[in-house]
C-alpha positions, 0 to 999 in steps of 0.5 A: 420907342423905348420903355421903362417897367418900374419895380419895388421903389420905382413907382414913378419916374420923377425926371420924366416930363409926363405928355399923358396918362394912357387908360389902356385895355388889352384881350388879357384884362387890364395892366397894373397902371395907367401908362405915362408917356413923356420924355426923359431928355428930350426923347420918348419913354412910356413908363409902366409901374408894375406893381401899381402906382401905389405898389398894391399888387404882389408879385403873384399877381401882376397881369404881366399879359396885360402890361406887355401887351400894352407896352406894346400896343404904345409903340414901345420895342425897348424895354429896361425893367427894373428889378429889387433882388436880393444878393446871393452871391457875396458881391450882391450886397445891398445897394448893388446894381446888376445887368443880369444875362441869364434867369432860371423860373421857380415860379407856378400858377402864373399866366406865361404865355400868349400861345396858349393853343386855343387857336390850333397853334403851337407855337415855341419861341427861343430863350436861350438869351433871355435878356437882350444882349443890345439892351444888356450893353445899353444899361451898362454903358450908361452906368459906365458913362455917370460913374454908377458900379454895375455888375456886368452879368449874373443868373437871376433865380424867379420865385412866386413870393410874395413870401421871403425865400428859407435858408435852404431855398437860397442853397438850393437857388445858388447850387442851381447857379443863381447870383440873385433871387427876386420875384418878378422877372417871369413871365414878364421876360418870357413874355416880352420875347414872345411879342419880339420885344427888346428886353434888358433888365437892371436888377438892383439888390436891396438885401443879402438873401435868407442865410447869406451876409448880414441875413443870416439869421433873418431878412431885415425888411428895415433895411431893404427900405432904407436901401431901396430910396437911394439905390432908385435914385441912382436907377433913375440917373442911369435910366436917363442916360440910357435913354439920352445916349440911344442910337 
């Protein structure tokens, strides 16, 4: 079953036909929403709102134990999750789709694993792809197939937030090879490898980075709103092919 993790402007999914709310409870708490199961053209979807379905939980403290596990627990074995970013590359400017393939974590104090070791195991699991290369195709094909530009690739850079990055932060996030920083991406990748979960991710950005484009002197929190309605209209059309044209 496939499902979709919606960010920042994506909060509910309006061409999801809704067939229930699930209340679900996990060992690691509760997730930030109640799960919506429906269908989008036809075939089942479960949608999860990261950041709560009135977007109130800050990044930091999302319990990303808890929703993937619950996506999981739903029968979900695909997930897309949707990401706002901010550019740092120069092609990453406002408005701009992106599939990245890779992420480096700066973030701490967050709850990243399942294998914690209180049951005597030690458990490692490889990363060495962090995003699924067959979700990664899906998402491009389907923006391929409605017109949509979309970045093939890219180096997503995880900071804690919820604060906005420095200058010298962004300098030091793109010498380390980042294209785009965001919030949100770990543990929630790390952690969907750990459960053997398909995971891709769409990173949509809504502003150039601190220092870069026309953020070069401050980050326009205006202009991230007025760019996140329509990019997210565009997410939810890609999104619905995705879904329609799976195997």
């Amino acid at each position: 079953m496939l499902g979709i993790i919606g960010g920042s402007g994506l909060t509910r999914m309006a061409n999801l036909a809704t067939d229930r709310r699930m209340e679900v409870r996990t060992p690691y708490g509760d997730p930030s929403a109640p799960l919506i199961s429906g269908r989008i053209a036809g075939r089942e979807v479960v949608f999860l709102a990261r950041h709560g379905e009135e977007h109130t939980i800050p990044p930091h403290r999302v319990n990303y134990r808890a929703n993937l596990w619950a996506m999981r627990g739903a029968g979900v074995t695909e997930i897309a999750a949707i990401f706002s970013v901010g550019g740092i590359d120069e092609a990453l400017g406002p408005g701009v789709l992106a599939v990245p393939d890779q992420l480096i974590d700066y973030t701490h104090g967050r709850a990243h694993t399942y294998f914690d070791g209180e049951d005597g195991n030690v458990v490692h699991v490889d990363f060495t792809r962090p995003f699924s290369p067959a979700v990664r195709v899906g998402l491009l094909r389907a923006a391929a197939r409605v017109g949509i530009a979309a970045i093939d690739g890219g180096v997503y850079g995880v900071v804690n937030g919820p604060r906005l990055e420095s200058a010298a932060e962004i300098d030091r996030l793109e010498r380390d090879g980042a294209t785009m920083v965001g919030m949100t991406g770990m543990p929630e990748a790390g952690l969907a490898r750990e459960l053997g979960l398909l995971y891709g991710a769409l990173a949509v950005s809504v502003n150039y980075a601190a220092g870069r484009g026309n953020s070069r002197e401050q980050v326009s929190v205006e202009q991230i709103r007025n760019v996140l309605e329509p990019a997210m209209g565009r997410v939810r059309e890609l999104l619905e092919h995705w879904v329609r044209d799976h195997d």
